[in-house]
Each structure stands twice: as structure tokens, then as C-alpha cells.
C-alpha positions in Angstrom: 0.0 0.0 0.0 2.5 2.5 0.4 4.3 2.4 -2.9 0.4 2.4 -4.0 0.4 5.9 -2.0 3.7 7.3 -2.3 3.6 10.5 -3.7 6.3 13.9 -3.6 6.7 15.5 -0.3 4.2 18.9 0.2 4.4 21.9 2.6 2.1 21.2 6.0 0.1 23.9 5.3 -3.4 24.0 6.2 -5.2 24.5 2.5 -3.2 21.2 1.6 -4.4 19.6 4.6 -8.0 20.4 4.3 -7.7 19.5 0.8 -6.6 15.9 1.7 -9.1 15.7 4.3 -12.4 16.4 2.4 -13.3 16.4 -1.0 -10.2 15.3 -2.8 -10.1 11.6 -0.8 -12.2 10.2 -3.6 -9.2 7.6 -4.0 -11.6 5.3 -1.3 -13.9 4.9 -4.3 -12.6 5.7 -7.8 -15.2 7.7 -9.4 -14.6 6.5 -12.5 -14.3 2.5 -12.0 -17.6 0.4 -13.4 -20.6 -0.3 -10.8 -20.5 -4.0 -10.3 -22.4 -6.9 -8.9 -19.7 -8.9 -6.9 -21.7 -11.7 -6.6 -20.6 -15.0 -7.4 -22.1 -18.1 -8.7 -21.5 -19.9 -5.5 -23.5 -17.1 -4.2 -26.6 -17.6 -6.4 -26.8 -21.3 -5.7 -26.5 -20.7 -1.9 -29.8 -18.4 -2.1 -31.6 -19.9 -5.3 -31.3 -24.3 -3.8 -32.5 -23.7 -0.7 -35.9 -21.8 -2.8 -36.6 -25.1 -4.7 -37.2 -26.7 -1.3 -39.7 -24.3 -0.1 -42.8 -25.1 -1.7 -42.6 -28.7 -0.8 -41.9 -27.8 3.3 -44.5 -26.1 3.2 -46.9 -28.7 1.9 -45.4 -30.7 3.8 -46.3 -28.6 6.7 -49.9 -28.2 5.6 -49.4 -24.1 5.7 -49.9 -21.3 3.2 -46.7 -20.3 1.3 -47.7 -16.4 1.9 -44.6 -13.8 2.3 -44.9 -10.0 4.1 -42.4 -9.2 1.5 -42.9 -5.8 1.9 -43.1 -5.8 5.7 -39.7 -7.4 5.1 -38.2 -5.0 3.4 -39.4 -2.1 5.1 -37.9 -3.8 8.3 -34.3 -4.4 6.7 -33.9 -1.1 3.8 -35.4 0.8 6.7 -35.4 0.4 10.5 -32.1 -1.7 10.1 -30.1 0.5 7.9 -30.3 3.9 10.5 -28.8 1.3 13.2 -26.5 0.3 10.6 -26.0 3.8 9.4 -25.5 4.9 13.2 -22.9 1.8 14.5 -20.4 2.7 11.2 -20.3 6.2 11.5 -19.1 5.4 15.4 -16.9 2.6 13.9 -15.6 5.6 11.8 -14.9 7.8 14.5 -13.2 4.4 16.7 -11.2 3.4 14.0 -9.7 7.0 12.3 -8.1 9.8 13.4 -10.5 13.0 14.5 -8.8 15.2 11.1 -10.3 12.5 8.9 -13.6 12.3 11.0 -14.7 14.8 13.3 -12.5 17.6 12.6 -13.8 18.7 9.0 -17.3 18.1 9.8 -16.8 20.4 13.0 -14.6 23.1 10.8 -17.3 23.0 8.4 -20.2 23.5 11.1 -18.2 26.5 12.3 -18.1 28.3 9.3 -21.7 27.5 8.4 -23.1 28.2 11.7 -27.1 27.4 10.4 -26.1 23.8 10.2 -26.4 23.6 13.8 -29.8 24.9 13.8 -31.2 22.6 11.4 -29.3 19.7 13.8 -31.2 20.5 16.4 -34.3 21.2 15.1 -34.1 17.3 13.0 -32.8 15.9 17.2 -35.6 17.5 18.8 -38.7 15.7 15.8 -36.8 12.9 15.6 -37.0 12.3 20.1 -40.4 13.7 19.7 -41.4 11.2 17.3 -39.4 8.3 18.1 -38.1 8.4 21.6 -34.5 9.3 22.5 -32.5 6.7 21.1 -34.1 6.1 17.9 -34.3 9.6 17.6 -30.8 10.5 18.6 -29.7 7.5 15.9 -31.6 8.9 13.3 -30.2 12.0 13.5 -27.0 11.0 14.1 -27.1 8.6 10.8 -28.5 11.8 8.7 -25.8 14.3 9.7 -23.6 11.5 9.0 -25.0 10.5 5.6 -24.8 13.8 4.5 -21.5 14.5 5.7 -20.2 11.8 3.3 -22.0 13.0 0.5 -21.2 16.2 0.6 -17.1 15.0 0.3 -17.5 13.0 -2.0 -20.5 13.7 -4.3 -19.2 12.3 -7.4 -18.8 8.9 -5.9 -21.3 8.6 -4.2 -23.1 6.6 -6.5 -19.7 3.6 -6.1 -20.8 3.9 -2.6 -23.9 3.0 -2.6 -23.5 0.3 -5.6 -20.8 -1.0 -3.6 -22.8 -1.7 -0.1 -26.3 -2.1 -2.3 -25.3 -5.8 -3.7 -24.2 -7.3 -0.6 -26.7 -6.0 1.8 -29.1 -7.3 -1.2 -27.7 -10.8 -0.9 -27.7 -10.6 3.1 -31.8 -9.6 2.6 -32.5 -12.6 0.0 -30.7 -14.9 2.6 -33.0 -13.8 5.7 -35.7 -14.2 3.8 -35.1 -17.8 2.9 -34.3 -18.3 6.3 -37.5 -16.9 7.6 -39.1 -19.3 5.1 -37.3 -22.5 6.5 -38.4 -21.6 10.2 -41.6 -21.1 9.5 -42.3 -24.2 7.7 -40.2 -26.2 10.3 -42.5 -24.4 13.3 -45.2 -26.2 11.5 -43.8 -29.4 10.7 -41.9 -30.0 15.1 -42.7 -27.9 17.7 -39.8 -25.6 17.7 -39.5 -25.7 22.2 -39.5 -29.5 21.6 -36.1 -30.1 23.3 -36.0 -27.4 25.4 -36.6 -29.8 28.6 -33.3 -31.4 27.6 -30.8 -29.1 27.1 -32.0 -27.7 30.7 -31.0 -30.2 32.4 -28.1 -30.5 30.2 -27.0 -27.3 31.2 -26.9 -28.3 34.6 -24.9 -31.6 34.0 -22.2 -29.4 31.6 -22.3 -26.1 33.6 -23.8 -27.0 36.8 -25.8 -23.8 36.4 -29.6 -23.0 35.4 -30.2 -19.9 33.3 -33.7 -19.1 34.7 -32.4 -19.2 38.6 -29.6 -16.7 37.2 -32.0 -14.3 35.5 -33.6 -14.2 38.8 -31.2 -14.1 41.1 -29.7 -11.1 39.0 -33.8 -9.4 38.5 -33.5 -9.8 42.3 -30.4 -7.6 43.1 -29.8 -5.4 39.7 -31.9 -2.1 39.1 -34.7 -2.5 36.6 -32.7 0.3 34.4 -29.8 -2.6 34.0 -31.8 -5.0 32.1 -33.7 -2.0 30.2 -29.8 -1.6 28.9 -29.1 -5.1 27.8 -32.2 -5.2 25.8 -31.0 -2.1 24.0 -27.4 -4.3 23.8 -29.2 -7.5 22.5 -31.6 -5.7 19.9 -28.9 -3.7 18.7 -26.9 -6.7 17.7 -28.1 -7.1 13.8 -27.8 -3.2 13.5 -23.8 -3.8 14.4 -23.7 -6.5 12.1 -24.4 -4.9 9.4 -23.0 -1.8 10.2 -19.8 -4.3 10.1 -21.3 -5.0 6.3 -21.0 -1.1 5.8 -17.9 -0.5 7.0 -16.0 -3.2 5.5 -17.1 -2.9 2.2 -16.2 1.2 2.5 -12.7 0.3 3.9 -11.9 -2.4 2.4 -13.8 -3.8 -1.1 -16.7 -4.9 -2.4 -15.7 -8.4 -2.6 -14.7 -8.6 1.2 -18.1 -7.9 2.1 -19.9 -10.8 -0.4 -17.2 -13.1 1.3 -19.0 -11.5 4.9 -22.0 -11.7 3.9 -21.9 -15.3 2.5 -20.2 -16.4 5.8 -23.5 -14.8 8.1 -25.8 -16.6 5.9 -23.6 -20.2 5.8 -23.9 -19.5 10.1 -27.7 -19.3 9.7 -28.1 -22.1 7.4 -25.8 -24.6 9.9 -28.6 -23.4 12.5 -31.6 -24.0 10.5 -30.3 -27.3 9.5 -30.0 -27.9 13.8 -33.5 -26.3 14.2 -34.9 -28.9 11.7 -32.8 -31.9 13.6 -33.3 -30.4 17.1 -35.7 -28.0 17.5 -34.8 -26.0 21.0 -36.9 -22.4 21.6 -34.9 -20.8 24.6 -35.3 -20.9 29.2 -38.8 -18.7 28.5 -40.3 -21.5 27.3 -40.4 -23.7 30.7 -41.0 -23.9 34.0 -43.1 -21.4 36.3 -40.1 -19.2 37.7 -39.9 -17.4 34.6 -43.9 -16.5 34.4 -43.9 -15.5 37.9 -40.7 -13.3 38.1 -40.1 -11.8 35.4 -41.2 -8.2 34.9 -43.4 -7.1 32.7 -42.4 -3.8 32.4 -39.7 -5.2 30.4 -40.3 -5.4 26.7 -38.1 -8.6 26.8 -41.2 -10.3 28.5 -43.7 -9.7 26.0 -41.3 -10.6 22.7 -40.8 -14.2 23.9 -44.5 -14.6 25.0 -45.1 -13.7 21.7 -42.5 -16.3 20.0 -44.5 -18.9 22.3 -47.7 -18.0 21.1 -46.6 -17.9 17.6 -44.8 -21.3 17.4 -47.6 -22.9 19.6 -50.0 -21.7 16.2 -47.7 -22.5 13.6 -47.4 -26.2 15.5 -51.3 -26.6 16.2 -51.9 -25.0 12.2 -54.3 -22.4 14.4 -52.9 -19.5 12.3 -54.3 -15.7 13.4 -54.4 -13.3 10.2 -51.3 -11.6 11.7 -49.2 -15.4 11.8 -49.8 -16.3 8.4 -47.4 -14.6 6.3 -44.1 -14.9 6.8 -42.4 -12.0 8.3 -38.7 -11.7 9.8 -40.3 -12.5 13.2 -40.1 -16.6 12.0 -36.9 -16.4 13.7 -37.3 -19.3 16.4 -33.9 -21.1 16.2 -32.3 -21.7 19.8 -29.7 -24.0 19.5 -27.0 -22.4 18.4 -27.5 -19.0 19.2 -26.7 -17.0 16.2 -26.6 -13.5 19.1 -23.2 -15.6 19.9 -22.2 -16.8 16.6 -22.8 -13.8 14.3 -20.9 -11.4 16.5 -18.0 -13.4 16.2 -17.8 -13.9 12.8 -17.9 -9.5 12.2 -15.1 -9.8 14.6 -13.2 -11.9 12.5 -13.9 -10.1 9.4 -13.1 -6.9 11.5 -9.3 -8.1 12.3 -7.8 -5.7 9.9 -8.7 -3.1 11.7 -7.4 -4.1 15.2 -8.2 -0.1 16.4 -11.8 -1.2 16.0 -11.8 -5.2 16.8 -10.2 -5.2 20.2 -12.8 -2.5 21.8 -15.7 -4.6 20.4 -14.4 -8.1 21.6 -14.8 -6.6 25.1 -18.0 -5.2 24.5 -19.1 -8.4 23.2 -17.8 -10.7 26.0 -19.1 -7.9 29.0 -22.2 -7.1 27.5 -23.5 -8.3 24.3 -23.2 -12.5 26.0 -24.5 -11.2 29.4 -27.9 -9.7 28.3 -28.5 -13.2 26.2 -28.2 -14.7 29.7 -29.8 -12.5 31.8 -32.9 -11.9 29.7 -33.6 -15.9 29.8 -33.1 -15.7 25.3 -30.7 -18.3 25.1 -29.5 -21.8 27.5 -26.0 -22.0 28.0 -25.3 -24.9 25.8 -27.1 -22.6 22.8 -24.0 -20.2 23.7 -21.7 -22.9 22.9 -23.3 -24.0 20.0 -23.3 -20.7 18.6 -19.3 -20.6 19.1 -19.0 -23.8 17.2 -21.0 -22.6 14.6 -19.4 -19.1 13.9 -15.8 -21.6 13.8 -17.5 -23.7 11.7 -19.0 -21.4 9.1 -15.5 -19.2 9.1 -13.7 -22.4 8.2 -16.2 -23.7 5.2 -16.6 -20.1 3.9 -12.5 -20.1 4.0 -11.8 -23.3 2.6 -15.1 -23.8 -0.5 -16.1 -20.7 -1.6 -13.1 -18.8 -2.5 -14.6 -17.8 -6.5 -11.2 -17.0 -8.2 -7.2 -16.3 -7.6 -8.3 -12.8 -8.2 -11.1 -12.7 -5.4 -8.6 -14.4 -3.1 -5.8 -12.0 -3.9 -8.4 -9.2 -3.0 -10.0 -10.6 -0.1 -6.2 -11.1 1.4 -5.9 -7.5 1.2 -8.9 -5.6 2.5 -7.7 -2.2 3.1 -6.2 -2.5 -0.5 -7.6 0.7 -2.3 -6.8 3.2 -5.3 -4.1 5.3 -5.5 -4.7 8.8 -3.9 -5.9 11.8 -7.0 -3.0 13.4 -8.5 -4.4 16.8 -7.7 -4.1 16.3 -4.0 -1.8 13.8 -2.6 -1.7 13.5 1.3 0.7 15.1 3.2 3.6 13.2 4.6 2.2 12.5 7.5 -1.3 12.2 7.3 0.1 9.4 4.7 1.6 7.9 7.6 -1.2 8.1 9.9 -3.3 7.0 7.0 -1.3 3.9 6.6 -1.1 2.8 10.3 -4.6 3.5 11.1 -5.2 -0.3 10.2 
């Protein structure tokens, strides 16, 4: 990379730095390279098998092959991409120094003092509308959107060409898997081992996760749990804000290769559902019915997974169950809240800035509030560590398309040469460099 970037020595002065900093960086994403589908044909045969197989599960299931395809996609182009939008603009900021980040966007706030006004103004609809967090995300993801357009207007078409196709594949995928789990609901009653792998949890781990949940409900402040279930529902907005990032700092093709590694995860736990069908500690026993509050969201989410697996299984369908929507999520064991974070961790090892802060978010919080709010056993944790290995290694050792992709993929932060009209200054090059 830095023969890639060398480039005669300039003065520090501060035009040439502002220069490099804002709109001449288009070297990220050449403006004049072709907008391409990455996609391989490994890629179209993972999605486009499994589809053959769906209108026989679900006669064999006995239930009407009806999607909410537009539900679905309101739910992913929409709610998800602000969370996604919010987690890689702070990845952004984690990962790069403030003058590429925070510094021009501030400079250019201070000499354009009305920005501020319209901030605000967006903050305080979008609170009033959506509550504090969503609201503070959404405004957070538009300032930041706007930000990146305005540096680099010309390319900002590459940009979204280049996240587009992946985060297409990624939607296709949960859409097939939503099919698979709501034809198995109907076919085995997804809680059916959920007896089991209690009482295998307390031959492994000698530890019960319902008499945790409680014993922590019983000595933590409500206002701790009302954080891990913004932790544990946030989890798919990091993921693909991972999806977002890598593709933007490193190339399109490492993000198929991400992508197609999240959705080989979720089809090894499908594969389990349909084998061994386990629901989560909800689903038993009277301690969690009588203690857990109901204040909490939490409570009310995986009574309704009960009642909505319970339907599927009896074929007693209300006209809110029938189609399929991205709540026929009902897989268990593994837990894919363990395994998927994992795997963006492992795609995110370039960028050790970013990956070592998140592994200890992940192991503090993110595997604490699967525990504490009674989503997952202990043995489905496991599982979902042995399935993020798993999928790493298949996606690693089959689906490499090409010497080409592989040469690519080997080099994620690989990108264009810097514009002749503005190379970086010698040591913003260097910072550059060793931000990575």
C-alpha cells in the first residue's frame, strides 16, 4: 500500500491539509471504476437451492406459502439501515483519526453556523417522534450521511453500488431463512427439546439460566436490564453496520465473502433447528412466568414467539401469523446473538483499532444480556461458538470464487491510489497507513 500511496513530499500547510481531508479523498472509491455486482455463482446457488425446497416444506407442513415481503423490506432497507447507518459512523470515528472524521465536519459547522440549527431542530422531531435513542440515531445517521456525501458527491453513486449488492444478498438470505423456520415451526414444535438441554445445562455447567436471570432481576436495578435489551436488539444493526464499514474500507468483494459467511452461520442453524428443534429458558418452567417483569419489553417478545410457534405447530394461524415476516426467527440452539458477532469480529481483524474494543463489548455485555434476559441456554452459547468456527472455516476453505477474489480478499484495506491533484501530506500518509 504505500508504494500504492507514495507521492512527492508537500508543505504542511493548512489548505493542503484540508484539501486531503475532504473532498479530494475520492481515491476510497474511484469515481470512474464500473458499478458492479460482486456476486458469485457460488453465491446464487447458496440463495436460489434452498428456494426449490420451499414449496414442498410447506406442503409438507400443511401451511400457506404467503410472504410479508414488503413488511420485510421495510424492516431491513429501513429500521435496520439507520442502526446500521449509526454503528459505522461510530466505527468511523473508533477506527480514524479525528482530522479525517470529526475535525472537518466540525470546521465545516463552524463556518456554516445554520447547520447547527437545522441539527437541532431534525434531534428534537426525531426524540419527539421516536423516543430518545431512535431519535438520537436517526439524527446522528442523517448528519452523518450527508457528511459523506457532501465530500464526496461524485462517488457517491460507487458507494452505494458497492454496499447495495451485498446488503441485497444478506436480505435474500434472511428471507429464505424466515421461510425455512416457519415451515419447520409447523412441521416440530420448535420448544420441543428445550426440557433437555435444561438439564443438560446443569450436567455441563452446573448452572440453570432461569435461577440466574432471577437471582440477578432480584439484586440489579430495573434500568440494568432495560440496557441489555437495547445491547441485545442492537446486535443485527452492528452486524451490518460491520457489512458497511468493510465494504467502504476495504472492497466490495470482502463484504460478499461476509455476507456469505453470516448466511452459511444461519443455514448450519436451520439445519439444527430442523434436527433439534430447542426455543430458549422462557419457554419452561413457572419461575420465569412468575418473576419476570413485565415492564420489560423482553417479557412480552418471547411470549409472543411462544404464542406464535404454539400456532404454527397446532396450524391455528391468526391473520397476523400467516405470512411470513422476519419475526419466523425461532432457532435456539445455536444461538446466532453468539455466533454472528463473532464472525464481524473476525472479518473486523484488519482493523485491530476497532476489533479489540468490540471483543470486550461483546464478551461484557452483548453474552450477558443473552443470559440475563432468559433468550438463550448456556449450551445454545456454545453452540453458537461452534457454529461461527464452523461457518468461518467452510466459507475459507469452498467458496473462495477466483485467484483474483482471493488475492483481493487477502488484502482488505487494498484501495486506489490517492488523486494526482491532492496527494496527502507526509504524515497524514503515515497516519493513514497505520490507522489499520
Amino acid at each position: 500500500m504505500g508504494e500504492a500511496l507514495a507521492s512527492p513530499e508537500l508543505p504542511l500547510g493548512q489548505s493542503e491539509i484540508e484539501m486531503s481531508l475532504d473532498t479530494e479523498r475520492e481515491y476510497l472509491h474511484a469515481d470512474t471504476r464500473p458499478l458492479v455486482c460482486r456476486l458469485t455463482l457460488f453465491d446464487y446457488l447458496f440463495i436460489g437451492i434452498p428456494l426449490l425446497f420451499v414449496v414442498p416444506l410447506f406442503s409438507l407442513a400443511h401451511l400457506p406459502l404467503r410472504i410479508d415481503l414488503s413488511g420485510m423490506a421495510a424492516a431491513y432497507w429501513g429500521g435496520t439501515s439507520i442502526g446500521a447507518a449509526f454503528f459505522a459512523i461510530a466505527y468511523a470515528i473508533l477506527v480514524f483519526p479525528f482530522e479525517l472524521t470529526l475535525i472537518p465536519f466540525l470546521r465545516r459547522v463552524q463556518k456554516q453556523k445554520g447547520r447547527i440549527v437545522i441539527a437541532l431542530v431534525l434531534a428534537s422531531m426525531m426524540i419527539f417522534l421516536m423516543g430518545w435513542l431512535i431519535g438520537l440515531m436517526v439524527t446522528v445517521s442523517v448528519l452523518g450521511v450527508s457528511e459523506l456525501l457532501e465530500r464526496r458527491a461524485e462517488g457517491f453513486q460507487a458507494v452505494l453500488t458497492d454496499v447495495f449488492f451485498p446488503a441485497l444478498y444478506l436480505f435474500c438470505g434472511l428471507v429464505v431463512v424466515s421461510l425455512f423456520n416457519h415451515a419447520l415451526a409447523g412441521i416440530r414444535y420448535a420448544a420441543t427439546y428445550d426440557e433437555l438441554f435444561a438439564r443438560l445445562d446443569q450436567i455441563v455447567f452446573h448452572a440453570n439460566v432461569p435461577n440466574i436471570a432471577y437471582w440477578s432481576m432480584s439484586h440489579l436495578p430495573l434500568g440494568f436490564f432495560r440496557f441489555l435489551e437495547v445491547v441485545y436488539y442492537g446486535m443485527f444493526a452492528q452486524i451490518t453496520a460491520t457489512l458497511v464499514f468493510i465494504v467502504l474500507r476495504g472492497n466490495q468483494h470482502y463484504g460478499v465473502k461476509y455476507v456469505r459467511t453470516l448466511l452459511a452461520c444461519y443455514a448450519i442453524a436451520v439445519t439444527v433447528f430442523a434436527i433439534c428443534p430447542v426455543k430458549g429458558p422462557y419457554s419452561i418452567g413457572t419461575l420465569h412466568q412468575m418473576t419476570y417483569p413485565r415492564s420489560l419489553p423482553t417479557f412480552w417478545a418471547e411470549e409472543g414467539f411462544l404464542e406464535r410457534v404454539r400456532a404454527l405447530y397446532a396450524h391455528q394461524l391468526t391473520p397476523n401469523m400467516i405470512a411470513v415476516s422476519f419475526k419466523d426467527y425461532y432457532v435456539g440452539f445455536p444461538s446466532l446473538h453468539t455466533a454472528l458477532p463473532i464472525i464481524g469480529l473476525w472479518f473486523l481483524r484488519p482493523w485491530k483499532r476497532l476489533a479489540r474494543p468490540l471483543v470486550f463489548l461483546y464478551i461484557t455485555l452483548l453474552v450477558p444480556s443473552i443470559i440475563l434476559l432468559e433468550w438463550h441456554f448456556l449450551m445454545d452459547i456454545a453452540g453458537g461458538f461452534a457454529t461461527a468456527f464452523l461457518s468461518i472455516w467452510l466459507v475459507e476453505r469452498f467458496s473462495n470464487a477466483s485467484a483474483e477474489e482471493g488475492a483481493l480478499m487477502a488484502n482488505p484495506t487494498h484501495r486506489f491510489p490517492p488523486s494526482s491533484k491532492a496527494p496527502l501530506p507526509p504524515d497524514l500518509l503515515e497516519e493513514w497507513t497505520a490507522a489499520d
